[in-house]
Structures are given as structure tokens and as C-alpha cells.
C-alpha atoms as one frame of an Amber mdcrd trajectory, in Angstrom:
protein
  39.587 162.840  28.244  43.346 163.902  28.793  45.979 161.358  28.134  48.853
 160.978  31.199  52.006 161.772  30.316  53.424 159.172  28.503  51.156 156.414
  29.513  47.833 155.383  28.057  45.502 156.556  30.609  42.286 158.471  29.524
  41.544 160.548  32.461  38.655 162.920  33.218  39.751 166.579  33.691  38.963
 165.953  37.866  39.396 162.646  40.044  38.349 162.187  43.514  40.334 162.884
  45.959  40.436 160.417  48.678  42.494 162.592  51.440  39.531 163.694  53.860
  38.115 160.582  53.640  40.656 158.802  55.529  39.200 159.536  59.058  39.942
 161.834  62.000  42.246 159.421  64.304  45.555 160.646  62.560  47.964 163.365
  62.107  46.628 164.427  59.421  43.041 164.521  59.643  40.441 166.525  58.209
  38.340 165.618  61.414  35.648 162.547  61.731  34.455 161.080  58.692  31.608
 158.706  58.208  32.807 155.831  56.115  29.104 155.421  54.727  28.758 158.902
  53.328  32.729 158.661  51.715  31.168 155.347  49.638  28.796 157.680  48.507
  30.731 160.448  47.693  32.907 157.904  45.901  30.003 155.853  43.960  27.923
 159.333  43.073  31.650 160.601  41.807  31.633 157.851  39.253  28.096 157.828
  38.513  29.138 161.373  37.448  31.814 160.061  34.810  34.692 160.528  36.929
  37.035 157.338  36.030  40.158 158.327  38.558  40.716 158.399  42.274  43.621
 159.309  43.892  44.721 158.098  47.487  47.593 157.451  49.671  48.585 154.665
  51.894  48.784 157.131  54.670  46.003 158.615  54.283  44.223 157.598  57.716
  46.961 155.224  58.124  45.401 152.946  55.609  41.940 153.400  56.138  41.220
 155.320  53.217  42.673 153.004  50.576  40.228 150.578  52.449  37.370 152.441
  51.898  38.261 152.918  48.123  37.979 149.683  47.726  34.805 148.859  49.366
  33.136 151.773  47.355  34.602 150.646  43.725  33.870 146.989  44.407  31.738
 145.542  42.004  31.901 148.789  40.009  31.967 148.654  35.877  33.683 149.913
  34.391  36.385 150.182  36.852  37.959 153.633  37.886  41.959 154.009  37.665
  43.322 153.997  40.995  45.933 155.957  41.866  48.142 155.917  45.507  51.232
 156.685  47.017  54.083 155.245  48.607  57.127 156.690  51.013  54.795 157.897
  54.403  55.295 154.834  56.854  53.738 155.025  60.286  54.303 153.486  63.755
  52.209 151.890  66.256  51.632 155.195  67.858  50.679 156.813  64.473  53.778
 158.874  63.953  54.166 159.378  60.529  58.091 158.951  59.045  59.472 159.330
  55.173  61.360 155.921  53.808  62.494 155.197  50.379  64.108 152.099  51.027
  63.323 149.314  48.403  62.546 146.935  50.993  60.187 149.502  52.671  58.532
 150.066  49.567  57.638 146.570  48.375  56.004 146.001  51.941  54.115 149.130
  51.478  53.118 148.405  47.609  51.654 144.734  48.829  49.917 146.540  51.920
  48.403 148.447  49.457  47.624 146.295  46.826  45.623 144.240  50.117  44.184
 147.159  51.160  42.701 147.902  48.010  41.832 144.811  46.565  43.297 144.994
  43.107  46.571 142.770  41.586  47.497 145.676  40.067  47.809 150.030  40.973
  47.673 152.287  37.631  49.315 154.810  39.129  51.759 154.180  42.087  53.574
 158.078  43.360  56.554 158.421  45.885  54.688 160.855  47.955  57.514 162.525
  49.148  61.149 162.689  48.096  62.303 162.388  51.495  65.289 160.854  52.697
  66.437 163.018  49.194  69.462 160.651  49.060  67.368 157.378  48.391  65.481
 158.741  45.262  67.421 156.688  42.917  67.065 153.679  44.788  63.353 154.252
  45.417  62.764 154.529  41.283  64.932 151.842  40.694  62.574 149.924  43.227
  59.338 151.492  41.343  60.698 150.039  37.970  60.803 146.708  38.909  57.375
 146.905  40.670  55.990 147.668  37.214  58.522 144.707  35.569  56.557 142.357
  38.045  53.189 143.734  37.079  51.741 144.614  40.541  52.135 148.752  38.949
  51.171 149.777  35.434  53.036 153.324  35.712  55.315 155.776  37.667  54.693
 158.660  39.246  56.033 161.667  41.677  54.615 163.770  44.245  56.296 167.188
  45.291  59.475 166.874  43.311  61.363 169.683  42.231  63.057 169.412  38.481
  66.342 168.420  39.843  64.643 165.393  41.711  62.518 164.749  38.771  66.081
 164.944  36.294  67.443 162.376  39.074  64.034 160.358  38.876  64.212 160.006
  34.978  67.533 158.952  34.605  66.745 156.001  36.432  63.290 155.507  34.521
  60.953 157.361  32.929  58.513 159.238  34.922  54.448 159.458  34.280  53.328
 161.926  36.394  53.573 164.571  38.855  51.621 165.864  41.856  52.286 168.926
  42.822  50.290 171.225  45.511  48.278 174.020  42.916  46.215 176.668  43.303
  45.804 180.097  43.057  46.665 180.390  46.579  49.772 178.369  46.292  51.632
 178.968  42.631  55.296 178.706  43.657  54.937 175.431  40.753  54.205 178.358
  37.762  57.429 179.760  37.475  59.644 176.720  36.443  58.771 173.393  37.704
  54.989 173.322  35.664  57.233 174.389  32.520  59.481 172.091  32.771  56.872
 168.845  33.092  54.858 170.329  30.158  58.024 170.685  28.021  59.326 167.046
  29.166  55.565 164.745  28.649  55.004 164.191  32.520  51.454 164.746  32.731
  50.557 166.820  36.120  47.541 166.213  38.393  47.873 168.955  41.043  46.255
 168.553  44.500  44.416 171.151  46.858  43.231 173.010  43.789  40.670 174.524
  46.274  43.376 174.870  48.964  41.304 171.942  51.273  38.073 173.815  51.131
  39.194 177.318  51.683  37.799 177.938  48.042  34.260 176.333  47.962  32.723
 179.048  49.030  31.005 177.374  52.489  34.190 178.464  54.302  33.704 180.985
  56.621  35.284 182.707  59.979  33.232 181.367  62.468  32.859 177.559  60.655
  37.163 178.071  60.318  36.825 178.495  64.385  34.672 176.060  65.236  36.753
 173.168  63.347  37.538 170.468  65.248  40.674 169.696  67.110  42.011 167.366
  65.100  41.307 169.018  62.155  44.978 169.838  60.561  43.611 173.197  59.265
  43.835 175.147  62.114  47.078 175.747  61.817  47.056 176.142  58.292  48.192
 180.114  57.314  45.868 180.279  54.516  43.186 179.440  57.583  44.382 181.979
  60.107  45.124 185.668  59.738  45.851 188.032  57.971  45.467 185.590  55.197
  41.884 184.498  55.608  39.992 187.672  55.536  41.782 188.150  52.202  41.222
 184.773  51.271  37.208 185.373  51.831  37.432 188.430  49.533  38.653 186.234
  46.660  36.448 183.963  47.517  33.298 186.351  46.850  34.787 187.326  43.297
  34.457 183.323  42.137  31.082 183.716  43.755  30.732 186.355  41.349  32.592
 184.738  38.122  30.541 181.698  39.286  26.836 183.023  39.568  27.384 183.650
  35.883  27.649 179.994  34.895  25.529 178.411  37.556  28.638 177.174  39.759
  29.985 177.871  43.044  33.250 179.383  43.550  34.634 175.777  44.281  34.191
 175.223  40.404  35.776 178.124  39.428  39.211 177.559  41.533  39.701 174.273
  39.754  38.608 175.738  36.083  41.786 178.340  37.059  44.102 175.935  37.515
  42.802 173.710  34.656  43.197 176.804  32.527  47.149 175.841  32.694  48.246
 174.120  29.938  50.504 171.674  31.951  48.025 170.850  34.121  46.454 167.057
  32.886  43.658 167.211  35.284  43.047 167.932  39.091  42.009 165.987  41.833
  38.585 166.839  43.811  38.247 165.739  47.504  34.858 165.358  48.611  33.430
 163.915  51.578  29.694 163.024  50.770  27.357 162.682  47.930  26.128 166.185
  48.011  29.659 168.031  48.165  30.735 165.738  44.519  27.452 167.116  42.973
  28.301 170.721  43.256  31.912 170.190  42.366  30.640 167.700  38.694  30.554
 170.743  36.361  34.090 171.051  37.087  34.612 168.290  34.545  33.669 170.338
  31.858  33.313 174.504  32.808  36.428 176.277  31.195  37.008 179.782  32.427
  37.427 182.536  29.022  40.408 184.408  28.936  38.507 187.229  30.499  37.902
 185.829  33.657  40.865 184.054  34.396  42.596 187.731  34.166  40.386 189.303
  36.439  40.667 187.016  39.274  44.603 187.027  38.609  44.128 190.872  38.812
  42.863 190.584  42.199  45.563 188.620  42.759  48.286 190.859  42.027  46.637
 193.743  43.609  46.481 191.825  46.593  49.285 190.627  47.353  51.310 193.603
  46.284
């Protein structure tokens, strides 16, 4: 268990990520999803000792906050639950960015609804967009957690500045920053500067949204679906995914030596950070959160985590 920044929550080194499971019918989709097979993804995750999940209210326009809390209902103990605030949407399903305190208190009892809980552990301004209406938005946060219906703070895609701004209004649990070893612009100062201040950091896409698994290949990347955001994804297009399929084989490798597939090993890398608190794991059915468990507890040696920076370097030089 890794403690949360300054808060007292115990969390498992990976949480479930509740992104893909949010359906197809939005702008953000990861294509159709069967709502029966994300309870099971969600139930197996926890029979696994996974005691976090992390959503979003926009995440399928609401829908997947509602299927979180058909899939923890009942459930004992009962996971933390983590989601996000700031994405509204309109009755066509365009998706805007509001920070407004007004805004945000509809949102925070939408979600609170959707989920079925009097209270979120961790509740994230997903975006810091309009940037002018940060203050106001943490200011709004704070009192939330005065009135009970949130038990912590937390940010999503903040830079330090944002953060300083965020933390002079109140202090600051978390941060969620995109994290991977396909996407390490975070390394250089802003992963520093949480570790050196107590925000804990739960970074998503530590797989870079299945690129890293190891089941991606060309022809599956062309035959995704439509409305699969992916496809125009650079990481999913060339030049960038041949070279992403080469790293891909050395986790195989690195892997096949611990019994894991390369899916494992891209979140042991960016667990092997010391300012990362733990990672969040999407999975869309029972089977997919099996193979992705030993991530809880695999650590890569020293060894490894050089080579596959190695190749790296090398490549992108």
C-alpha cells in the first residue's frame, strides 16, 4: 500500500481505470463497450485486491460513473472512488472546459447521483481550462470537502505554476498526469516538483491506451472502429507505430522472463519512478484485468529498466 500525498488513503500500486468503459456514443470513445463485461472487469479487479478506481464524469458523458456504481454496489470492503470534474457536455455531446463554482457543484451532485455514494475520496479538476478560473475552481473544491460531499483534492494535467496557483488557495492531494515511456515530457520538472512538495501522483495511460499490451498490432490498429479516438492518435499512426511495435517486442522479452506480458512491464517502468504513488489500469473485461494483476506487485531491477530506456534513447535519437 502507498499512502496519497498528504491524505490517508492506502492505495494499491494500480487502480482501474474506468475510461474505455464509458461506451462508444461519445467523442471520446474507445469504441462499443458491453456494460456486462465492464462489471466484470470491475468486480474481478477487486477480487484481485485492487481498492481504487478512477473515473470521470465525462467519461461516456456519465455513463461510466454509472456503471461504477452498479459494479461496486454491495461490494465490502468498498473501493476508493476517484472522478473528475471541469468537462461539461451539451445535448449534442460536445464536450466544453468550465471551472465556474456554480458549474462545479452541479457537476459534483451529478456525480455523487451517478455514483451512488454521499461522499467522492478523490474529486480532480480534469483540466485547468479556462486557466483564469483555477483559483476560483479550488476555492469551490475546498468548500465541497468543508460540506463533506469530497474527502480530498486533486489535479489533472497541471503544470507547477498551476499547481503553485492551486496550493495557495488549498492544499492539493494529488496529481494526474499522462505517463509513460512513450510520453515523459512530466520527468524533467513537473514529477520533481510533486515528489519534493507531498502531492502523491497517479499517472494515466501508463500503457499509452493499449499501444503497450502487447495485443496491438498493424492490422488490429486498422481495423479499429470509427469511433474509436485512436486513429488519430500519432503514437497509432506512422512513423511512430512500427517503432512503437519494436519496443513493444523488447517488454515481450523483459516480460517472458517473469511470466508477464509486456503490458506489465510498461506500468512496472513507470512505477519504477519514485514520484509516481501508483498508476491507473484500464481494462475492459474480466480477462484483460487478469493479465494486467501482477502489475500490483512485479518491480522491474535496475537492469532492465536501463535497457528498455536504452532502446529508448537510441531510438529516438
Amino acid at each position: 500500500m502507498r499512502t496519497l500525498g498528504n491524505s490517508d488513503l492506502q492505495l494499491t500500486s494500480i487502480g482501474f481505470g474506468a475510461w474505455a468503459i464509458g461506451g462508444g456514443n461519445w467523442k471520446f470513445a474507445w469504441g462499443a463497450q458491453d456494460d456486462n463485461e465492464s462489471i466484470a472487469a470491475i468486480r474481478r479487479a477487486l477480487d484481485l485486491g485492487i481498492n481504487w478506481i478512477d473515473t470521470a464524469a465525462v467519461y461516456g458523458l456519465g455513463h461510466s460513473e454509472e456503471i461504477v456504481a452498479k459494479a461496486v454496489k454491495g461490494s465490502a470492503p468498498r473501493p476508493y472512488i476517484f472522478t473528475k470534474c471541469s468537462r461539461r457536455w451539451g445535448p449534442d455531446g460536445s464536450i466544453s472546459s468550465i471551472l465556474k463554482p456554480g458549474s462545479l457543484e452541479q457537476e459534483l451532485d451529478d456525480s455523487l447521483r451517478r455514483l451512488g455514494v454521499e461522499t467522492i475520496d478523490l474529486y480532480q479538476i480534469h483540466w485547468p481550462a479556462p486557466e483564469d478560473d483555477i483559483e476560483a475552481a479550488v476555492e469551490a473544491l475546498s468548500h465541497f470537502r468543508e460540506q463533506g460531499k469530497i474527502r480530498w483534492i486533486g489535479v489533472s494535467n497541471f503544470n507547477i505554476e498551476q499547481m503553485k496557483r492551486a496550493q495557495m488557495i488549498a492544499p492539493i492531494t494529488s496529481l494526474q498526469p499522462p505517463y509513460s515511456m512513450l510520453r515523459r515530457a512530466v520527468e524533467s520538472a513537473i514529477l520533481p516538483y510533486a515528489h519534493q512538495n507531498g502531492i502523491g501522483v497517479i499517472n494515466y495511460s501508463p500503457m499509452l491506451s493499449g499501444m503497450l499490451t502487447g495485443k496491438m498490432t498493424a492490422e488490429r490498429v486498422a481495423a479499429m472502429p470509427a469511433n474509436d479516438w485512436r486513429r488519430n492518435n500519432v503514437e497509432f499512426n506512422e512513423p511512430r507505430l512500427s517503432r512503437n511495435l519494436r519496443l513493444v517486442e523488447l517488454l515481450r522479452e523483459i516480460g517472458s522472463g517473469h511470466g508477464v506480458t509486456p503490458g506489465v512491464i510498461a506500468v512496472a517502468w513507470t512505477l519504477h519512478n519514485p514520484a509516481i504513488t501508483a498508476a491507473i489500469v484500464g481494462g475492459r473485461s474480466a480477462k484483460q484485468v487478469e493479465e494486467l494483476a501482477s502489475a500490483l506487485d512485479l518491480r522491474l531491477g535496475e537492469e532492465e529498466f536501463q535497457k528498455i530506456n536504452a532502446f529508448l534513447v537510441a531510438e529516438d535519437a
